[in-house]
C-alpha positions in Angstrom: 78.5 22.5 -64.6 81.2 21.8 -62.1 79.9 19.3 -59.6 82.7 20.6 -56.9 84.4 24.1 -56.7 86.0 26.6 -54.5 83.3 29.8 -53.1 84.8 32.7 -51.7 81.9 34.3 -50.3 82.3 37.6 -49.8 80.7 41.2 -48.8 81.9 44.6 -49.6 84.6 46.7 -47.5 88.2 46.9 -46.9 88.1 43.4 -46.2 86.9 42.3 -49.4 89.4 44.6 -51.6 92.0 42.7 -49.2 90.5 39.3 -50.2 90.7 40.4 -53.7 94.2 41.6 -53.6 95.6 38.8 -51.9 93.6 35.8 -53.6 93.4 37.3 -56.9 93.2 34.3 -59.5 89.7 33.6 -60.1 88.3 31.4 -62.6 84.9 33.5 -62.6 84.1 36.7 -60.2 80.1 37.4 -59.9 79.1 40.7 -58.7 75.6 41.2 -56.9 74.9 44.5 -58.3 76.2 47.6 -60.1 78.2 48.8 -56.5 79.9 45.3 -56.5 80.3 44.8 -60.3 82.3 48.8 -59.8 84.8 47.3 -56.7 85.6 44.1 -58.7 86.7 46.8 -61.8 88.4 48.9 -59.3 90.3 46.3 -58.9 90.7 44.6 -62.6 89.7 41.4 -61.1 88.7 39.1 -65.1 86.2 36.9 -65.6 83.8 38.9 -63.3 80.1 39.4 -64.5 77.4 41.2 -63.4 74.2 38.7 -61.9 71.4 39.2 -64.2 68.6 36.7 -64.2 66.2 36.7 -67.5 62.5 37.0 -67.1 61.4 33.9 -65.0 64.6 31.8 -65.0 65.1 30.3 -61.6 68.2 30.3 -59.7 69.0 27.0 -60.2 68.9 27.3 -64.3 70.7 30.5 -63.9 73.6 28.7 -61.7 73.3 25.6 -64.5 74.3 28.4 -67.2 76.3 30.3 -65.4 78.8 27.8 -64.2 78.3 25.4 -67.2 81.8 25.8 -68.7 83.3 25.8 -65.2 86.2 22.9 -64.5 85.9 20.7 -61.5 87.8 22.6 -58.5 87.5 26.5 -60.0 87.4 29.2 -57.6 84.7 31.3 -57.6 84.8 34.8 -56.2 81.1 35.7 -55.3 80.5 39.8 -54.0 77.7 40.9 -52.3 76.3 43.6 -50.5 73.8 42.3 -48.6 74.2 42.2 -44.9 73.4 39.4 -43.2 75.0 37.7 -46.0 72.9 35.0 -45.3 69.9 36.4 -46.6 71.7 36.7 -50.3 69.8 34.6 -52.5 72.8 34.1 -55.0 74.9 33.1 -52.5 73.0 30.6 -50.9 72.3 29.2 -54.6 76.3 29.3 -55.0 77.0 27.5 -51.9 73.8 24.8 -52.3 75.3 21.0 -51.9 78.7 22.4 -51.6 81.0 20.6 -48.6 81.4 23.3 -45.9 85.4 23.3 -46.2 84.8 24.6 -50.1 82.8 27.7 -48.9 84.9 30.6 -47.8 83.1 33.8 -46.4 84.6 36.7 -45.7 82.1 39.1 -43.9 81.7 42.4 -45.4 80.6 46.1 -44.3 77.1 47.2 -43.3 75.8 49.2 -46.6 73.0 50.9 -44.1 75.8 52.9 -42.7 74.4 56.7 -42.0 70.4 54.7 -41.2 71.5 54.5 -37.5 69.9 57.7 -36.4 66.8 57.2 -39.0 66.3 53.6 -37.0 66.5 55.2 -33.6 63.5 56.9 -34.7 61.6 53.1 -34.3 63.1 51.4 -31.9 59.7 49.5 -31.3 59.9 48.5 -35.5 61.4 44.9 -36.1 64.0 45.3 -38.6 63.4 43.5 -42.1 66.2 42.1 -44.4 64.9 41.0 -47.9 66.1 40.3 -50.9 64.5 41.8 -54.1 64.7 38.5 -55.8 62.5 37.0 -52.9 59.5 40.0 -53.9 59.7 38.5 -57.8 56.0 37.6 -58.7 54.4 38.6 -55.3 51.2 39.7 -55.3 51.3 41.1 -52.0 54.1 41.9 -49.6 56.0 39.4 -47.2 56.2 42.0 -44.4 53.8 44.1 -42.8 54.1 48.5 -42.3 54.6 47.8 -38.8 58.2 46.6 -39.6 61.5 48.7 -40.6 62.3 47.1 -44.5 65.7 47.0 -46.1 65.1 46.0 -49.6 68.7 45.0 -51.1 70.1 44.8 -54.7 67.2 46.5 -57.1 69.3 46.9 -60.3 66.6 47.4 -63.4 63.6 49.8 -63.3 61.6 46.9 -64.2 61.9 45.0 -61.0 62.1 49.0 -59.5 58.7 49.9 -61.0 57.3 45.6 -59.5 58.7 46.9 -55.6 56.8 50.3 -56.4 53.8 48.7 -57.2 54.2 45.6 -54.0 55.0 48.6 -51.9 51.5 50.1 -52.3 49.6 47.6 -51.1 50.8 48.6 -47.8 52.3 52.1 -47.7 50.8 55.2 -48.7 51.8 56.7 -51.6 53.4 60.1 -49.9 55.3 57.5 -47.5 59.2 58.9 -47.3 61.7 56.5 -48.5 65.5 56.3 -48.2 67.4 54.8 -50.6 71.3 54.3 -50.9 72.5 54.8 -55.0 75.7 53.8 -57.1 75.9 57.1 -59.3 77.1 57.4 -62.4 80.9 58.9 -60.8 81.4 56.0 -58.9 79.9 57.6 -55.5 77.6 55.9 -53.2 75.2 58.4 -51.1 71.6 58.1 -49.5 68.6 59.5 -51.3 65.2 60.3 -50.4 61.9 60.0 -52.1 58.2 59.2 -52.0 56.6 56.0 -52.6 55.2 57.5 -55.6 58.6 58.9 -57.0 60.3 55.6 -56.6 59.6 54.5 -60.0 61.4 57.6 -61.1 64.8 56.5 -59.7 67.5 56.0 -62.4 70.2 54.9 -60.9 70.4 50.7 -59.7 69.4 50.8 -55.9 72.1 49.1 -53.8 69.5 49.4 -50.4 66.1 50.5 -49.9 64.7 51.5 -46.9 61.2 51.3 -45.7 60.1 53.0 -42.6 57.2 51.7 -40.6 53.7 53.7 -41.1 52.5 52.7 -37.6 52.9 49.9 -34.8 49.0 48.8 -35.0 48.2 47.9 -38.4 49.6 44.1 -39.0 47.9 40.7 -37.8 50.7 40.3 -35.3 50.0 43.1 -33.4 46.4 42.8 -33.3 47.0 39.2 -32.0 49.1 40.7 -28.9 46.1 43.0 -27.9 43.9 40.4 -28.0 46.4 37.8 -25.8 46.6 40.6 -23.9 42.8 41.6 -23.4 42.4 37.9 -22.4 45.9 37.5 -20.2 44.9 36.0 -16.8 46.7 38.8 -14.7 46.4 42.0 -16.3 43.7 41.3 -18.7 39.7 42.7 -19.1 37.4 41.3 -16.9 34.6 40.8 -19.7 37.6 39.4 -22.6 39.1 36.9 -20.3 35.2 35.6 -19.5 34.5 35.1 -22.9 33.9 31.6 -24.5 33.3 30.1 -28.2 29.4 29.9 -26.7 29.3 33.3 -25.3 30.8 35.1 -28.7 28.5 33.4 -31.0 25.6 36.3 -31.1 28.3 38.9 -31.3 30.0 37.1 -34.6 26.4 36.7 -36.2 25.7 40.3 -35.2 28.9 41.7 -36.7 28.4 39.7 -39.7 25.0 41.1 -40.5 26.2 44.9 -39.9 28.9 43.9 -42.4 26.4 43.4 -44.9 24.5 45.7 -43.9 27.6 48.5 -45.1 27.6 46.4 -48.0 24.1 47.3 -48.7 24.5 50.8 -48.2 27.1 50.9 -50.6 29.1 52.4 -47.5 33.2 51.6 -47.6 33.8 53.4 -44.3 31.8 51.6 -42.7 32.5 48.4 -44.5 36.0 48.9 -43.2 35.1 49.2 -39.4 32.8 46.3 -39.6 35.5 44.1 -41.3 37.8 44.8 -38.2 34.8 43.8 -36.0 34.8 40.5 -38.1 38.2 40.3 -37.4 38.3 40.7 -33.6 35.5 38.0 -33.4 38.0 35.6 -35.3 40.6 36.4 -33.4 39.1 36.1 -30.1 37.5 32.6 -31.1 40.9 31.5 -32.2 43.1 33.0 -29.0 39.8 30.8 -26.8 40.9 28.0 -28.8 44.6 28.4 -28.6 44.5 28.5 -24.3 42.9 25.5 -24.6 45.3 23.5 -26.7 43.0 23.5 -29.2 44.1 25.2 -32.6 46.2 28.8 -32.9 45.7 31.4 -35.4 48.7 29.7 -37.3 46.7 27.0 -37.9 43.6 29.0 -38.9 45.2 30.9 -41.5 47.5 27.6 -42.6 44.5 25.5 -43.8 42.7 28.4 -45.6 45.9 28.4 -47.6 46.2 25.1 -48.0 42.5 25.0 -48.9 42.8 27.7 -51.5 45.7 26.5 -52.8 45.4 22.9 -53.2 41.4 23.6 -55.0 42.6 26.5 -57.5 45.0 23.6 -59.2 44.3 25.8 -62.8 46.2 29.0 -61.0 49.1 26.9 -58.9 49.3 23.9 -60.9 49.0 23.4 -64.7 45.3 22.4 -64.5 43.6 23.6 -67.6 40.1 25.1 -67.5 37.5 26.5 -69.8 35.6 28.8 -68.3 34.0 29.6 -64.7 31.6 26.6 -64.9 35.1 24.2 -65.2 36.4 26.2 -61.7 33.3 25.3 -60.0 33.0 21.6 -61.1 37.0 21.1 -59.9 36.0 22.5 -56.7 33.5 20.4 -56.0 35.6 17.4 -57.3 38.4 18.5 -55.2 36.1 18.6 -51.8 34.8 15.5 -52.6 38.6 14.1 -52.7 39.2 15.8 -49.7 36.0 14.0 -47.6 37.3 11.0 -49.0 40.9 11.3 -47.6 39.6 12.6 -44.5 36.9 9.7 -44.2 34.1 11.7 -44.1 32.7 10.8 -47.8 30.3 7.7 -46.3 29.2 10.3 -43.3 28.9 13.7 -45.4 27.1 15.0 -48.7 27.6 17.8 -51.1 24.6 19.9 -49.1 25.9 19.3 -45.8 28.4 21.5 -46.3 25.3 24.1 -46.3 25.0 25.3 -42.5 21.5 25.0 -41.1 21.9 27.8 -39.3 21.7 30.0 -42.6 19.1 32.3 -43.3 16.5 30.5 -45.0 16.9 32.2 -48.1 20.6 32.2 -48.6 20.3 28.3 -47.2 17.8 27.7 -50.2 20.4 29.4 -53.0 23.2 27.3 -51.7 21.2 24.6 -51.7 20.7 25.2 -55.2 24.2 26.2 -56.1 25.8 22.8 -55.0 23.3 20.9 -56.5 23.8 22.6 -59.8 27.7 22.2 -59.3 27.3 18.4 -60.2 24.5 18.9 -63.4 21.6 18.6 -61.0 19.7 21.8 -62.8 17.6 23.1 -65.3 18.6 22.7 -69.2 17.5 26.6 -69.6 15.6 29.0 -67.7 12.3 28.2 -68.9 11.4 25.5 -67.1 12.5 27.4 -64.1 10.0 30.1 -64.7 7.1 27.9 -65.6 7.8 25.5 -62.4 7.0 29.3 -60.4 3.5 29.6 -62.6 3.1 25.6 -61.3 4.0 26.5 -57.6 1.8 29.4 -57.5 -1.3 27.4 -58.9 -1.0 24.7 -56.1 -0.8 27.5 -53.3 -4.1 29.0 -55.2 -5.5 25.5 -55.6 -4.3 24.0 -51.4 -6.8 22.0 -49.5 -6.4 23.8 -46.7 -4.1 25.9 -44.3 -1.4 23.2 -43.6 -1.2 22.1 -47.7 -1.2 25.8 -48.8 1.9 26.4 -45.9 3.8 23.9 -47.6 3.3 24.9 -51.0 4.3 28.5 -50.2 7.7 27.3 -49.0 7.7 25.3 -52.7 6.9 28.7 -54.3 9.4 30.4 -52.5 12.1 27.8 -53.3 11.3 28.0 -56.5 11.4 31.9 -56.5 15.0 31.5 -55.6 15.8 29.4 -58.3 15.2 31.7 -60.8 17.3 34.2 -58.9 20.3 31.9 -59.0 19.9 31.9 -62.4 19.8 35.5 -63.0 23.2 35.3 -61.1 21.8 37.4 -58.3 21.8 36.9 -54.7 18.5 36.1 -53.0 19.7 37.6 -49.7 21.1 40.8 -50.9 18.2 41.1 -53.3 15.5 41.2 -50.6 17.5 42.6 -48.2 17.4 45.7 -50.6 14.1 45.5 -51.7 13.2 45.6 -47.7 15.6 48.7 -47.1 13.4 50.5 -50.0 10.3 49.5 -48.1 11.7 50.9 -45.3 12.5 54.0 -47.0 9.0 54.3 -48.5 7.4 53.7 -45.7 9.5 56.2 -43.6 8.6 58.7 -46.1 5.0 58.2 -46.1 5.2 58.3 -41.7 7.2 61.8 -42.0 4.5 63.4 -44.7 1.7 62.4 -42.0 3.3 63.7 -39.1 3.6 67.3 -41.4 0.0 67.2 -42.5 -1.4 66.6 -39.4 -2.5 63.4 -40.4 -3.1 59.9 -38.7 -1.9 57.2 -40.1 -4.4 54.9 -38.4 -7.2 57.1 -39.9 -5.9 57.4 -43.1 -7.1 55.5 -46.7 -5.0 53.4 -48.6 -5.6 55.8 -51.4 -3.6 58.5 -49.4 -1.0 56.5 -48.5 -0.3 54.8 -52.0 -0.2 58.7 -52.9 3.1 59.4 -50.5 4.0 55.9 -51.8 4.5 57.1 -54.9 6.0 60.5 -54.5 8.7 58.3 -52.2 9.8 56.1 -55.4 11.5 59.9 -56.5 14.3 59.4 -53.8 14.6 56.0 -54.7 18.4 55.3 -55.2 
């Protein structure tokens, strides 16, 4: 590959068929998409190509291979539509390590010509430019709905149908989309069609655009209404009083309702109590940020760097065998992280455990960390007969004090088999208390119909309702 070489840079318009025209010896021409690849035959320009990238090759191997045969001091004639040029992929590959007197640009027409009025239309939206090949292999989008998206240079229907399906995660699927087309005759025009329909699109995409769905559903803007709640002049009175001490109940509270949707088997509600979550983190973290402390930046930076840096057999080339080899390279991993951060002489595997848990959910995660490192039962039998053990010391306890103890070993030992039925403790009472609470209601409401009181009445009458209640059992 040619270590040093001539780049004219260019978009598309008059000026770039001018360009073309006058400079018109090139030793290789690369067109960024089927509208580009059309100009450059308008204008029998040789040696021009069409980019195409295969599967997962990089940029860099696909600049190795495309410039291999090129001599030292070529000129190469690269065409794009993509406005600000600067967000062209290709051409800032191209024009990587290249002295600044060797690159060339000629600045080219806007391709969202006829999307001034449509923009209008959102003058509060920030305007997006991306790159399709910067959505390869994302899981989720780099952008959020509260944003107006151009999407630039989708030529195949396979990276079409990978957009359609990136798209979703934040748009609905009857969200209106505008997209400008090469046709077959040469003519480029603006189409519209849904979210859904998008994968139906024949023709190679030259722009997409995305309107916003709202101006209240992205991070961002949830973190301006909380600055502003808590802004000194023009805040709220209870927000701005608000401290890391004072919001503690509120964050346990919000937590529990969280699970309680969970329980319930609930999603609506398990949606509103998520944002609930959410406004206690953000609160906590603008409190934090006024004080110089930490921002929400750095919140969300070293879960990342967390998640990333202990799932090595997803981002790395770690190889694992099985969910039991993810666990033990966790644990490995946090161990090499107290040891970095000089904590490992200070803090243990089960201090990562808060106290503050529930005892129950403190006991299984107990159990869990110690099992992470081979500190467990060979099977589940011995777990099952150390119960039967734990139960016959409570039965057999000296007194009060030795049989209070002994309960707490019973219960501990209760929770071990749970954990290994791979069920939660917590959620597992907590549902066996909601169907108490059921029953129980049940058996109330059929006394208040007969007439009955329920201090009066015998066990016998009660176990009676108790039964007919196990019918609505869910």
């Amino acid at each position: 590959m040619a270590k040093n070489y001539k780049l004219i840079y260019c978009g598309l318009g008059s000026e770039a068929v001018e360009n073309i025209r006058r400079l018109s010896d090139f030793d290789l021409a690369i067109a960024r998409g089927s509208t580009a690849m059309n100009l450059l035959q308008m204008e029998h320009v040789a040696n021009a190509q069409l980019f195409t990238k295969m599967g997962d090759q990089s940029l860099a191997q696909w600049k190795q291979q495309t410039l291999a045969n090129i001599n030292e001091g070529a000129t190469i004639l690269y065409l794009t539509p993509i406005v600000p040029m600067i967000a062209d992929q290709v051409g800032l590959c191209l024009s990587q390590n290249l002295p600044s007197a060797n690159v060339v640009i000629h600045r080219g027409e806007d391709m969202a010509f006829g999307l001034t009025s449509l923009l209008a239309q959102y003058p509060q939206a920030a305007l997006v430019t991306v790159d399709a090949l910067l959505l390869e292999n994302k899981h989720h989008p780099p952008f959020s709905a509260d944003n107006s998206i151009l999407i630039y240079s989708i030529e195949t229907n396979e990276k079409l149908l990978e957009i359609q399906k990136l798209l979703s995660a934040l748009f609905p699927q009857a969200h209106l989309l505008h997209s400008l087309i090469q046709k077959e005759d040469g003519e480029i025009s603006w189409d519209k069609c849904t979210l859904a329909q998008l994968g139906e699109v024949t023709n190679p995409i030259t722009l997409l655009f995305v309107p916003p769905t709202s101006q209240d559903s992205s991070l961002e803007s949830f973190q301006e209404i909380i600055a502003h709640l808590r802004a000194p002049e023009d805040g709220c009175p209870w927000d701005k009083k608000q401290t890391h001490e004072s919001l503690r109940t509120y964050l346990l509270e919000e937590t529990y309702e969280a699970l309680d949707a969970l329980d319930q088997h609930d999603s609506g509600s398990l949606k509103e109590e998520l944002g609930d979550i959410l406004l206690q983190i953000l609160l906590h973290a603008q409190i934090a940020s006024e004080a110089g402390e930490f921002t929400m930046s750095d919140v969300i930076s070293g879960i990342n760097r967390k998640i990333v840096y202990r799932h090595p057999h997803v981002f790395k080339d770690w190889i694992v065998g099985g969910e039991k080899d993810v666990v033990q390279n966790w644990e490995s991993l946090k161990g090499q992280e107290r040891l970095k951060n000089g904590d490992e002489s200070r803090k243990g595997m089960l201090d990562g455990v808060p106290i503050s848990y529930p005892a129950l959910a403190q006991a299984q995660a107990i159990q869990d960390r110690a099992a992470r490192v081979g500190f467990d039962w060979p099977d589940i039998l011995p777990v099952l007969d150390k119960v039967a053990e734990e139960l016959e010391e409570v039965k057999t306890a000296a007194n009060d004090e030795e049989r209070a103890k002994e309960l707490g070993d019973l219960l501990f030992a209760l929770v071990n088999v749970i954990r290994w039925y791979k069920v939660d403790s917590e959620s597992a009472l907590r549902q066996t208390n909601l169907k108490f609470r059921k029953r129980f209601a049940y058996i109330e409401e059929q006394a208040r119909l007969t007439g009955k009181d329920m201090q009066k009445m015998s066990l016998a009458e009660m176990d009676a309702f108790w039964e007919q209640a196990k019918q609505f059992d869910v």
